[in-house]
C-alpha positions, 0 to 999 in steps of 0.5 A: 536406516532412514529409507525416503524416497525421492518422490518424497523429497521432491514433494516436501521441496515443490511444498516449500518452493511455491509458498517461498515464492509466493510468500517472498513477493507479496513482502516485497510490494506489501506497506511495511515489508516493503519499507526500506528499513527492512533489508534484503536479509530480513526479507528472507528471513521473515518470508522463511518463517512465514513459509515453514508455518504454512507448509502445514496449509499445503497440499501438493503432489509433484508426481508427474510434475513437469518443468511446464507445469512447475513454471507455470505454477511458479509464475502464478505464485510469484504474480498472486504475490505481486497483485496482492501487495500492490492491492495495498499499495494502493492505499498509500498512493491515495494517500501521497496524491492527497498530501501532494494536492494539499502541499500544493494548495498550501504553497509547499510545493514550491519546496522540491524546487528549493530544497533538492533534498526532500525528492518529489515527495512533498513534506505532507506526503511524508507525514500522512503516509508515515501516520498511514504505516502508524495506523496500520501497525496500532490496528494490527495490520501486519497480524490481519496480513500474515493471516490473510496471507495464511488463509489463501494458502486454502482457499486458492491451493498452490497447485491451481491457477487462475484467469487473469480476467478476474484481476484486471476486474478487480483491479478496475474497481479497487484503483479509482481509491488512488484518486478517488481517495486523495480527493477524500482526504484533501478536500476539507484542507482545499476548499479551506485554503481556496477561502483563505486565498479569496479572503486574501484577494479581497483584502488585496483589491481593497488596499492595493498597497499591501504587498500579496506576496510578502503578506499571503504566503505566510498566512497561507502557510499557516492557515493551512497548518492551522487546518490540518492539525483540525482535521486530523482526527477524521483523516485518522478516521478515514486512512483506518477505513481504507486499510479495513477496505483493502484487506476486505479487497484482499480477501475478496481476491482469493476468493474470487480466484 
């Protein structure tokens, strides 16, 4: 017979618990595990895979562990997770305020309010941030992320917990990019569309009969289309260099922990 003891068991389960909970939050708020294709179910299974592999990582004692401390520890796992999936998330909002301002210099916002079906997400929005999840799965973002994720089970322990100073200073670094950001990647197409816009002003002031409506806004569309297509290339450069900075934000997180 097998004789395990009950300290042992209650060991192997607390080393299972805190990296699962750990784990199962930050796919919640992480770009891509928190995509809508990916249901509860595959949530779960992916959280259980990833956790089984490090348990390996994990060095905790639960002799003398209280339901306090067992609480406590929960919650902090349970917080890392959340914080370090919105870190990330933060690169798809910059990039959904960028494709608002440009939908709204190009005359597209006016879709939400004809066609319900679209939300309050404008059609650009859509499009960049489905490019954003394309090139964080061609440059192996989800791989950098389960190893980052792997990592921290080292370098911040399960059984520690951390001063919350620590990410509210992070976070006043890292959130400016929500704006910060999408004002990179609109800029080019605004500053585009506002000379279109005056070219069409100056056309109107001389030739008073040309009606502006009927006439502007088709060209407006266009010339926006037009320059977005140009400058697709260096938004492609410029979503991939912050990715590349949000997982060097992430690293830094624990780190700094």
């Amino acid at each position: 017979m097998i004789n395990i003891l009950a300290s042992e068991i209650a060991t192997y389960f607390y080393a299972f618990l805190l990296p699962f909970v750990r784990i199962s939050a930050f796919t919640l708020t992480a770009p891509m595990f928190s995509l809508n294709a990916f249901n509860l179910r595959f949530r779960i299974i992916i959280a259980t895979v990833l956790t089984v592999l490090a348990v390996d990582l994990v060095e905790f004692s639960a002799e003398l562990l209280s339901i306090d401390r067992l609480i406590t520890l929960l919650l902090v796992q349970l917080f890392l997770g959340l914080i370090s999936g919105f870190i990330l998330q933060v690169i798809n909002g910059a990039i959904t305020v960028a494709g608002q301002a440009i939908s709204n210099a190009m005359g597209l916002g006016m879709a939400n309010l004809i066609d319900p079906t679209l939300g309050n997400v404008p059609v650009v929005s859509q499009f960049l941030v489905i490019l954003s999840t394309l090139i964080f799965m061609v440059s192996d973002g989800h791989l950098v992320l389960i190893q980052i994720l792997m990592e921290s089970f080292t370098i911040f322990p399960v059984d520690q917990i951390f001063s919350l100073n620590i990410i509210y200073e992070l976070l006043l670094e890292w959130t400016p990019l929500l704006f910060m950001g999408g004002l990179l990647l609109a800029l080019p197409i605004i500053i585009s569309v506002l000379l279109v816009n005056a070219g069409l002003g100056m056309i109107t002031r001389s030739a008073p009969a040309l009606n502006i409506i009927s006439v502007g806004f088709p060209a407006i569309l266009m010339a926006g289309i037009i320059i977005l297509i140009l400058v697709l290339p260096g938004m492609v450069v410029r979503i991939d260099s912050f990715w590349r900075e949000g997982f060097s934000v992430l690293n830094e997180l624990f780190e700094r922990l």
